[in-house]
VOBARO-379356 format. One record per residue (C-alpha): x, y, z; residue number from 1; residue in three letters. Coordinates in nm, 2 decimals, decimal comma. Layout:
N
(pt (X; Y; Z); NUM; ALA),
...
//
This chain:
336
(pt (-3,71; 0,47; 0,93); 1; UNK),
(pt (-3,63; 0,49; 0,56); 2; UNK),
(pt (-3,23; 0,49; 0,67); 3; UNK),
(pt (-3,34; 0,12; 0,81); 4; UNK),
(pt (-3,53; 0,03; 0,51); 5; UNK),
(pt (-3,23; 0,15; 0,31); 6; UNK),
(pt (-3,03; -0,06; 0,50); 7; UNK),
(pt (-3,04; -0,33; 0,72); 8; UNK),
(pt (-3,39; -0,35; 0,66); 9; UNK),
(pt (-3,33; -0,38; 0,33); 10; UNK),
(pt (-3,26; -0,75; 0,29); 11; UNK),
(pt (-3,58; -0,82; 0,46); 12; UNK),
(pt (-3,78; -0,78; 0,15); 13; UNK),
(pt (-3,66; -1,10; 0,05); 14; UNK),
(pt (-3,64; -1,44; 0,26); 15; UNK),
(pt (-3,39; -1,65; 0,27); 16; UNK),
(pt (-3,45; -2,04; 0,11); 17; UNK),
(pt (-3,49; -2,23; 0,38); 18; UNK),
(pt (-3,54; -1,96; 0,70); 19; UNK),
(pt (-3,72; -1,75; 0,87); 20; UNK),
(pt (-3,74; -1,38; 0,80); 21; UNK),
(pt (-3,78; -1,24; 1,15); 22; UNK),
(pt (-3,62; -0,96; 1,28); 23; UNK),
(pt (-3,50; -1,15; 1,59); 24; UNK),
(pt (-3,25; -1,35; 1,39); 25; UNK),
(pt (-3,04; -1,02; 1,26); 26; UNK),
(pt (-2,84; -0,75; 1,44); 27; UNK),
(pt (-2,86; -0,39; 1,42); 28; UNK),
(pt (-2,66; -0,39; 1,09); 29; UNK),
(pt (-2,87; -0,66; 0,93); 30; UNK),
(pt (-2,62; -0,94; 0,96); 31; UNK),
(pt (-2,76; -1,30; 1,01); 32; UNK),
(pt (-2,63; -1,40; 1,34); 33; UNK),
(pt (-2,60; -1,75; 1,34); 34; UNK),
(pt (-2,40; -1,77; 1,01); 35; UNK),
(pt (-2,05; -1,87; 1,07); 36; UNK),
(pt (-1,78; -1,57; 0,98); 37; UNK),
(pt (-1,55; -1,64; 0,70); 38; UNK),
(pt (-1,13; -1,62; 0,78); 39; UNK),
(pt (-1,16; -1,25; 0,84); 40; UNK),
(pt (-1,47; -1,31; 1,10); 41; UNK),
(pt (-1,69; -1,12; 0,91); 42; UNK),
(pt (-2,06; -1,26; 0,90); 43; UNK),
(pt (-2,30; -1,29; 0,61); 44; UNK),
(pt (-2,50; -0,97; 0,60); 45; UNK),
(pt (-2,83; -0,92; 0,40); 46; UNK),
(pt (-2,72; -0,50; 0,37); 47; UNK),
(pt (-2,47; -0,54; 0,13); 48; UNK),
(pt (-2,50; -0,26; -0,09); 49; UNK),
(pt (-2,69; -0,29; -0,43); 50; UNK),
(pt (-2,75; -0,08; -0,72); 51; UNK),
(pt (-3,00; 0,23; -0,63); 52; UNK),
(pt (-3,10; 0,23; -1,03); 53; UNK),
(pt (-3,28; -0,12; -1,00); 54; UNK),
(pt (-3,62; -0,19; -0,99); 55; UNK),
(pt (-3,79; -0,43; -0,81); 56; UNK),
(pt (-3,72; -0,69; -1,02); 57; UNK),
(pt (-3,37; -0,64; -1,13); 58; UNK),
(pt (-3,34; -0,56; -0,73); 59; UNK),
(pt (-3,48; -0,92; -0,64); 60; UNK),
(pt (-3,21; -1,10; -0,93); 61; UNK),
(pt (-2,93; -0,89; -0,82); 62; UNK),
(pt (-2,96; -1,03; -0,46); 63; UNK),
(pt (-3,00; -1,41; -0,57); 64; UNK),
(pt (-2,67; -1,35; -0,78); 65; UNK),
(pt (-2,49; -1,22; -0,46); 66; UNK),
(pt (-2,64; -1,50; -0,22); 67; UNK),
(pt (-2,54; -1,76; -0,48); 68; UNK),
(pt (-2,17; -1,64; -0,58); 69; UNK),
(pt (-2,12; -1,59; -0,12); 70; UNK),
(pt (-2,28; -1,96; -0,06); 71; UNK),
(pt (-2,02; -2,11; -0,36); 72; UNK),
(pt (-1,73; -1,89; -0,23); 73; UNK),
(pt (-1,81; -2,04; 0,12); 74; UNK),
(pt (-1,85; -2,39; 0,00); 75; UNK),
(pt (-1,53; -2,39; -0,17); 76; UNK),
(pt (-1,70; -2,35; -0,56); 77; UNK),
(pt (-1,97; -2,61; -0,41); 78; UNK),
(pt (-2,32; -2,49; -0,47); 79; UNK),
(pt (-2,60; -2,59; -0,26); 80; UNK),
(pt (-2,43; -2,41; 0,09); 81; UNK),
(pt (-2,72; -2,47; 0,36); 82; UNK),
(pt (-2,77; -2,22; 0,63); 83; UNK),
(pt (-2,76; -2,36; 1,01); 84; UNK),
(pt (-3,04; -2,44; 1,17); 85; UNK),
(pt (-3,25; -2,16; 1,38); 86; UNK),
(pt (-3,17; -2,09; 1,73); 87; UNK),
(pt (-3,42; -2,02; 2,00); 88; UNK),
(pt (-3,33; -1,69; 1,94); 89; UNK),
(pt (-3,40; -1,67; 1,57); 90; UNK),
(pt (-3,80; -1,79; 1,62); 91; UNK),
(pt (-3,89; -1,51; 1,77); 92; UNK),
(pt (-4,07; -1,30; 1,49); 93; UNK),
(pt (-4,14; -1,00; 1,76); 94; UNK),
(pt (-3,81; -0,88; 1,95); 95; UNK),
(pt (-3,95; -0,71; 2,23); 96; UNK),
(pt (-4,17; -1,06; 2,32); 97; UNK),
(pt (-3,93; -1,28; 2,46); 98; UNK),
(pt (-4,20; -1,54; 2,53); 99; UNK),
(pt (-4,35; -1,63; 2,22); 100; UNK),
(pt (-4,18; -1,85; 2,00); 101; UNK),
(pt (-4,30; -1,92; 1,63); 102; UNK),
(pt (-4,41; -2,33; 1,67); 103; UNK),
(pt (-4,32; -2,54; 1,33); 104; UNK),
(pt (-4,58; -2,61; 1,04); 105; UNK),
(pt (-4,65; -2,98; 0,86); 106; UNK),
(pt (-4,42; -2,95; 0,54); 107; UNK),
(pt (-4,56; -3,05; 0,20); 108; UNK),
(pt (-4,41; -3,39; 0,20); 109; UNK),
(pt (-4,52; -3,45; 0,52); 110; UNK),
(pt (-4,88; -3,37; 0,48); 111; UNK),
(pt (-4,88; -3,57; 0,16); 112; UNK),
(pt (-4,74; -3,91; 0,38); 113; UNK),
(pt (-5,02; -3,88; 0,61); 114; UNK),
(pt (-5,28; -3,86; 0,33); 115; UNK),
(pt (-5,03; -4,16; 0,13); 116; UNK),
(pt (-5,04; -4,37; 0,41); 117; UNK),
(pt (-5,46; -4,31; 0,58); 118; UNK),
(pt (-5,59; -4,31; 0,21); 119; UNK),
(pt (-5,38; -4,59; 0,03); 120; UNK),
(pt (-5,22; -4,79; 0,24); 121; UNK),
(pt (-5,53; -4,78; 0,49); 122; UNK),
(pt (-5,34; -4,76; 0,81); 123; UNK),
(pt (-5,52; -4,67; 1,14); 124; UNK),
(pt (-5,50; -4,29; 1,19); 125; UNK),
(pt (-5,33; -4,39; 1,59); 126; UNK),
(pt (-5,09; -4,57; 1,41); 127; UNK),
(pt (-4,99; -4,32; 1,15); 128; UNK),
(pt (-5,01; -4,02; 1,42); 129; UNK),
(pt (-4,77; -4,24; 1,67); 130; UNK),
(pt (-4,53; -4,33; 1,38); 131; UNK),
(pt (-4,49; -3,97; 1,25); 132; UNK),
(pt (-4,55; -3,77; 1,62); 133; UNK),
(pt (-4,86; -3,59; 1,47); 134; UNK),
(pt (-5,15; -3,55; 1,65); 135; UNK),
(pt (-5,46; -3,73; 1,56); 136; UNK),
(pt (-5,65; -3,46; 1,53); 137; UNK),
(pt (-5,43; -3,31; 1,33); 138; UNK),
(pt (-5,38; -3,61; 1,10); 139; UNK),
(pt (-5,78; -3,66; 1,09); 140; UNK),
(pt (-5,76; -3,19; 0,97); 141; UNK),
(pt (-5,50; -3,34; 0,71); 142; UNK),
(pt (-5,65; -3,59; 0,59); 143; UNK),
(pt (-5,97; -3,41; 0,52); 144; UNK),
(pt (-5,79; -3,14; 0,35); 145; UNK),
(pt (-5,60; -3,34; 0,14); 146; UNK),
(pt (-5,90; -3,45; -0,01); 147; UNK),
(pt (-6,06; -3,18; -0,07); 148; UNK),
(pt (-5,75; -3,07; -0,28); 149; UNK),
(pt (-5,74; -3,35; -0,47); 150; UNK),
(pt (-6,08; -3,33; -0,57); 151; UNK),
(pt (-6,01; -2,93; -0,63); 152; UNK),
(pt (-5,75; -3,06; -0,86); 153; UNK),
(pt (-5,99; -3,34; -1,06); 154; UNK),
(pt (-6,26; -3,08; -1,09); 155; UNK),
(pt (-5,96; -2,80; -1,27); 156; UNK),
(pt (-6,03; -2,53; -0,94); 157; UNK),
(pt (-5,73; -2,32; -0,92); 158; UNK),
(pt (-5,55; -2,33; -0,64); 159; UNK),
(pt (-5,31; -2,12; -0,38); 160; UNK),
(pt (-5,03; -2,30; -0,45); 161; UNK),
(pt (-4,74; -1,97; -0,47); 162; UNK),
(pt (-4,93; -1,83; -0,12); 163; UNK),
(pt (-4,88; -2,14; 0,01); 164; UNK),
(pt (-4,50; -2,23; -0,12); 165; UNK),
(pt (-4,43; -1,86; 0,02); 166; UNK),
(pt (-4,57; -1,90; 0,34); 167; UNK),
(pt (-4,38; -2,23; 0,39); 168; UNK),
(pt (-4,03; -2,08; 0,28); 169; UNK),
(pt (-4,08; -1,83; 0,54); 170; UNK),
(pt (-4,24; -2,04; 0,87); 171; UNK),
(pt (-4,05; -2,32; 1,05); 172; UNK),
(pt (-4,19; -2,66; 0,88); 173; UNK),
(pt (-4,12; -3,01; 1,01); 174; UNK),
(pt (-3,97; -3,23; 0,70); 175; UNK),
(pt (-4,05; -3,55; 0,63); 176; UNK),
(pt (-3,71; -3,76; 0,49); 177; UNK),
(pt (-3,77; -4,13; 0,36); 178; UNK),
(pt (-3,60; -4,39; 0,56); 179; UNK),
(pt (-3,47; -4,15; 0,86); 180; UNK),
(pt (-3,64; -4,17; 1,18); 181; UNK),
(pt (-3,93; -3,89; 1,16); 182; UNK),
(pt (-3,89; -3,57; 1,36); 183; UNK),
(pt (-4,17; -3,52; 1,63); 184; UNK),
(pt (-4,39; -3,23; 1,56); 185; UNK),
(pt (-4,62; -3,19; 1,86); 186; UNK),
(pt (-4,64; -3,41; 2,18); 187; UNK),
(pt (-4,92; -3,64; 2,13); 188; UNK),
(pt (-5,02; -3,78; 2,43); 189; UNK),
(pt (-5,12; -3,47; 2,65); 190; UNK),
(pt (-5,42; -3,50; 2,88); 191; UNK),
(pt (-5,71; -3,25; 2,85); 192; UNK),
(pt (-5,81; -3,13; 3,18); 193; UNK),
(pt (-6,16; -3,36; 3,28); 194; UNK),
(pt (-6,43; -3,14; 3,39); 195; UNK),
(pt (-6,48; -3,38; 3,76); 196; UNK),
(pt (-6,11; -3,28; 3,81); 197; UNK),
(pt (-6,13; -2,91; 3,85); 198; UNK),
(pt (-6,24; -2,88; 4,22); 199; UNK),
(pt (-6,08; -3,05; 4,50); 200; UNK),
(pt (-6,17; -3,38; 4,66); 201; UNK),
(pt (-6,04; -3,49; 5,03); 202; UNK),
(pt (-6,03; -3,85; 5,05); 203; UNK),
(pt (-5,93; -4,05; 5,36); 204; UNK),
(pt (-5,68; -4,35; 5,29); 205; UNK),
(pt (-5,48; -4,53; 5,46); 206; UNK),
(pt (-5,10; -4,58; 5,51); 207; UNK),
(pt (-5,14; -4,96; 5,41); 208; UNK),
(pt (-5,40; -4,91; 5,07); 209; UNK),
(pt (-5,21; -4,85; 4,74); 210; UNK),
(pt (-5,39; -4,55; 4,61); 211; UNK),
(pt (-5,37; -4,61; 4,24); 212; UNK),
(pt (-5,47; -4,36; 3,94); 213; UNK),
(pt (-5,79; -4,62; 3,90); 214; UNK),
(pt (-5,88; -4,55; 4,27); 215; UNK),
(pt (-5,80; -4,17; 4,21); 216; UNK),
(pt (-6,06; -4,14; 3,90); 217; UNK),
(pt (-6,33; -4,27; 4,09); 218; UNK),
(pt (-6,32; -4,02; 4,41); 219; UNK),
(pt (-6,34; -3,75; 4,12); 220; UNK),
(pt (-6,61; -3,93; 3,95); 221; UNK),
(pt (-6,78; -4,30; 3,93); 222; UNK),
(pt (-6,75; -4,29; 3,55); 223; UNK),
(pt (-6,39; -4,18; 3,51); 224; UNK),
(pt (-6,10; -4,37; 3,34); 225; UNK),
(pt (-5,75; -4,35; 3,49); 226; UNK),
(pt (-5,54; -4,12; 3,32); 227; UNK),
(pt (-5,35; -4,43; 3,10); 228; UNK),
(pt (-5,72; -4,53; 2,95); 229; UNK),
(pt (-5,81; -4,15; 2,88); 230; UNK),
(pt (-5,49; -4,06; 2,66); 231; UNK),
(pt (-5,50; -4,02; 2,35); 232; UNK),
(pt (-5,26; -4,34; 2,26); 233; UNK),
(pt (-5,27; -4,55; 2,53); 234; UNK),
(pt (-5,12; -4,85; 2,38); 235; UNK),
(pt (-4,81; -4,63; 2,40); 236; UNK),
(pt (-4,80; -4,72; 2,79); 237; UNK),
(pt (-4,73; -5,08; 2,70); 238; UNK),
(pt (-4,46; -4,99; 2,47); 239; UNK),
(pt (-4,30; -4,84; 2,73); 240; UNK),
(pt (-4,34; -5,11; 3,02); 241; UNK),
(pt (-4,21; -5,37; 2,71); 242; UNK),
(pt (-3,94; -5,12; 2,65); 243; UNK),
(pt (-3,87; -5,14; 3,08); 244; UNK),
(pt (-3,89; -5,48; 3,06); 245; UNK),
(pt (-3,62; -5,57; 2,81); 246; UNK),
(pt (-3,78; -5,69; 2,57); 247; UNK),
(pt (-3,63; -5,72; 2,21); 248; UNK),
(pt (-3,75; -5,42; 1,94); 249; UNK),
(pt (-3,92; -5,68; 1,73); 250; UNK),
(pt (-4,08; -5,80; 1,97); 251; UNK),
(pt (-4,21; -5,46; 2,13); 252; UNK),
(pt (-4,35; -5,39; 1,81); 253; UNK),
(pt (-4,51; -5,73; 1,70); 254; UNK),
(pt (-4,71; -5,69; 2,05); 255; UNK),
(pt (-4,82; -5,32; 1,96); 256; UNK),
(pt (-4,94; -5,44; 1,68); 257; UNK),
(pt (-5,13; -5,69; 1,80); 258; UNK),
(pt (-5,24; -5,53; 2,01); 259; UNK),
(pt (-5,38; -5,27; 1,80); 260; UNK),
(pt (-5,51; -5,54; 1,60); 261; UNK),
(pt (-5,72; -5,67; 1,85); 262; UNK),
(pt (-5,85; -5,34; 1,98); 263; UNK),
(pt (-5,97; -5,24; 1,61); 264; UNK),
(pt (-6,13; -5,58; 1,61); 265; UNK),
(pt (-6,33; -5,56; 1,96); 266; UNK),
(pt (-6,43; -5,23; 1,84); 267; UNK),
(pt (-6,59; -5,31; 1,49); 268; UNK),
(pt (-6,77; -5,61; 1,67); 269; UNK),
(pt (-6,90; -5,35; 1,93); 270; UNK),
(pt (-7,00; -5,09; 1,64); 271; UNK),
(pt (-7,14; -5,43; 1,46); 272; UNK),
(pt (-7,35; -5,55; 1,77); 273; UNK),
(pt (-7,49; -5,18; 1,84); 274; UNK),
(pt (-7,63; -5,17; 1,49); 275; UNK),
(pt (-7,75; -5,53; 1,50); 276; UNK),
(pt (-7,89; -5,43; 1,84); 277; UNK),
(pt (-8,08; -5,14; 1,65); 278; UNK),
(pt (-8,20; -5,31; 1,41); 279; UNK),
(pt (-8,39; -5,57; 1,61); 280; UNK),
(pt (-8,52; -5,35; 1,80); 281; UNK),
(pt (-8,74; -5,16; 1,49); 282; UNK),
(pt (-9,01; -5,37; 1,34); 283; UNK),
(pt (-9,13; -5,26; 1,01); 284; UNK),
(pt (-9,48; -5,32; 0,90); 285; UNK),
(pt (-9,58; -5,31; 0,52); 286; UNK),
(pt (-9,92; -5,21; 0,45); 287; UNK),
(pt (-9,86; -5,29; 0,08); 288; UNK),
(pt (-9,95; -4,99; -0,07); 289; UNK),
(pt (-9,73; -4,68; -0,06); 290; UNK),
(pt (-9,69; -4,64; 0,30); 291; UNK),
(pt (-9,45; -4,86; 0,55); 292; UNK),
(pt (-9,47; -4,81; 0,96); 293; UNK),
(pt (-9,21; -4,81; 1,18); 294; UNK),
(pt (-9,20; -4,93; 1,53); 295; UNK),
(pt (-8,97; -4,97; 1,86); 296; UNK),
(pt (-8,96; -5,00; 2,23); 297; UNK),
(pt (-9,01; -4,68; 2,37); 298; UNK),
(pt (-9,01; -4,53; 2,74); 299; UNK),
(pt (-9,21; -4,31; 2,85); 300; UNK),
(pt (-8,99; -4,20; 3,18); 301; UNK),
(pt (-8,67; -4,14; 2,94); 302; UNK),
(pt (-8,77; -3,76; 2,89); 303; UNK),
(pt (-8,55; -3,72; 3,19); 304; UNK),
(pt (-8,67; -3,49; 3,51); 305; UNK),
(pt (-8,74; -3,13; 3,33); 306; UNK),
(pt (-8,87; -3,35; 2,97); 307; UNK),
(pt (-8,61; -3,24; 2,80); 308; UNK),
(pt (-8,39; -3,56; 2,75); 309; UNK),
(pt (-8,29; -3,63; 2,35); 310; UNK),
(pt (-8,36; -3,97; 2,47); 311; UNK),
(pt (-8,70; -3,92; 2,48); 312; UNK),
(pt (-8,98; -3,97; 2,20); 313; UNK),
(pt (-9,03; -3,65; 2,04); 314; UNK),
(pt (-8,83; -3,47; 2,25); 315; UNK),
(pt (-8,77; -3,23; 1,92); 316; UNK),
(pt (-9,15; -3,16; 1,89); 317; UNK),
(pt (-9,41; -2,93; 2,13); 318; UNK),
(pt (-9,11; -2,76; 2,29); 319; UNK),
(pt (-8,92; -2,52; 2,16); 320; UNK),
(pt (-8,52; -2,55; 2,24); 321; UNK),
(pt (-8,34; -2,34; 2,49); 322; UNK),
(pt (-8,16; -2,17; 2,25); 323; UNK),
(pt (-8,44; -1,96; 2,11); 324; UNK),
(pt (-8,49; -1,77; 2,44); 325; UNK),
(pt (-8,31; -1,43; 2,51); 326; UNK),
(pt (-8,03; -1,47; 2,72); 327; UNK),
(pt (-7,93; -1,80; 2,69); 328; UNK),
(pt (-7,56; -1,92; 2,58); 329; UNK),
(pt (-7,58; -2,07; 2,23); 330; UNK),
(pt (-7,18; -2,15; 2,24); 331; UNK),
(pt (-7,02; -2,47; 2,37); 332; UNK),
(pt (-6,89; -2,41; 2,74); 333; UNK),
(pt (-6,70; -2,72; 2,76); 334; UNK),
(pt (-6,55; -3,00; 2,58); 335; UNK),
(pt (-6,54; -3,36; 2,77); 336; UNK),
//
């Protein structure tokens, strides 16, 4: 073991700029593998000898001199030599796991255009998760932890910024470049399975009916979308039918839009109406001294069957919760 760490282990200690340290992406004599050889077909190697009277430090200088002076003699006395990018092969920080693959991180920049463009330029979160291929909960987690940084950083709280610069230089990051078409990160249309769909349903149709997804939702359940309503971007669908039907780019987008113009519209006007709605519905009466009444439409059958119903009128009080009793599960089984 201490032969390895002596050798081709020995390079390990210190990550490459710009890729990832994982044992997968050398071979037995500590070479990078996807480096190109120079005119002898040698590759770069990360064992090269160095001086055993070094410390630490000196160690850590020693090897930046030597990666600098290869990447100029490669370069042809240009500095600034990048590496190639990572194979399948080289994201694979365990060997022996052929299976798991080490998935890419939001980079810096990237993080800080999602909070740029929710925060200050006020765009929809859909929009700026379809632009960038982030997904929107994801952009919603970013967001939110933007701003807590930033207030961190008004209130003088020190933060991790080396752990986090270190962690970055050594994980597969998805960059963010002005003006060049953004690289997707994650899918962000997938499906979560629907709890009606998990069992199977036998329904009779047919030869002449056209069994659409519409039709297919309601034999599951009376209440459930098709799967093009329940995605996460469904606007994205028209894109692609404009997209089918030939219609110019400037066009396409102009529609989408509008169209998400109009959908943010009909829902502030829903949100608007249910609080108007509310409202209306509670008559307050003044007594004129200190205390004011309340009042609203009730119904007395809206405890539900077993009285439990949180649409009920003190459904809170008399009746202790489920939870307090021995045995129950107090964790979410499922997540609509």
């Amino acid at each position: 073991m201490f032969a390895w760490l002596q050798g081709p282990g020995r390079g390990l200690r210190h990550p490459l700029k710009g890729s990832t340290n994982y044992l997968g992406a050398y071979n037995a004599r500590g070479e990078l593998v996807r480096t190109k050889g120079d005119a002898q077909g040698k590759r770069t190697s990360l064992a090269k000898p160095v001086r055993d009277d070094l410390d630490e430090e000196d160690e850590l200088e020693a090897i930046r001199e030597r990666e600098k002076a290869d990447n100029t003699e490669k370069s042809g006395g240009k500095k600034g030599n990048e590496l190639p990018p990572e194979r399948p092969q080289d994201l694979r920080p365990f060997p022996l796991n052929t299976y798991f693959k080490s998935q890419p991180i939001l980079s810096e920049d990237l993080r800080e255009e999602i909070w740029r463009r929710v925060q200050q330029d006020g765009s929809n979160i859909r929009i700026v998760s379809a632009e960038l291929g982030v997904s929107i909960e994801r952009v919603a987690a970013v967001v939110r932890m933007k701003e807590i940084e930033k207030r961190w950083v008004a209130e003088g709280k020190p933060l991790a910024t080396p752990y986090s610069r270190a962690v970055l230089s050594m994980l597969p990051t998805t960059p963010f470049s002005p003006g060049r078409p953004p690289i997707v990160h994650e899918p962000i249309n997938d499906l979560r399975v629907h709890p009606d769909t998990k069992h199977q349903v036998f329904v009779p149709v047919s030869e002449s009916r056209h069994f659409t997804r519409e039709d297919a939702g309601k034999a599951f359940s009376a209440d459930l979308l098709s799967t093009e309503k329940r995605i996460p971007h469904p606007e994205l669908v028209e894109l692609e039918k404009d997209i089918v039907n030939g219609v110019e780019p400037r066009e396409r987008i102009a529609r989408a839009r509008e169209r998400m113009r109009q959908e943010e519209e009909t829902r502030q006007k829903r949100e608007e109406a249910r609080k108007k709605r509310i409202e209306e519905s509670v008559k307050v009466f003044n007594s004129g001294n200190r205390f004011m009444f309340r009042f609203e439409e009730c119904n007395a059958e809206a405890v539900g069957k077993d009285g439990r119903s949180h649409k009920g009128v003190g459904w809170r009080y008399g009746v202790p919760h489920e939870d307090r009793k021995k045995g129950q599960v107090k964790i979410p089984k499922y997540v609509l």
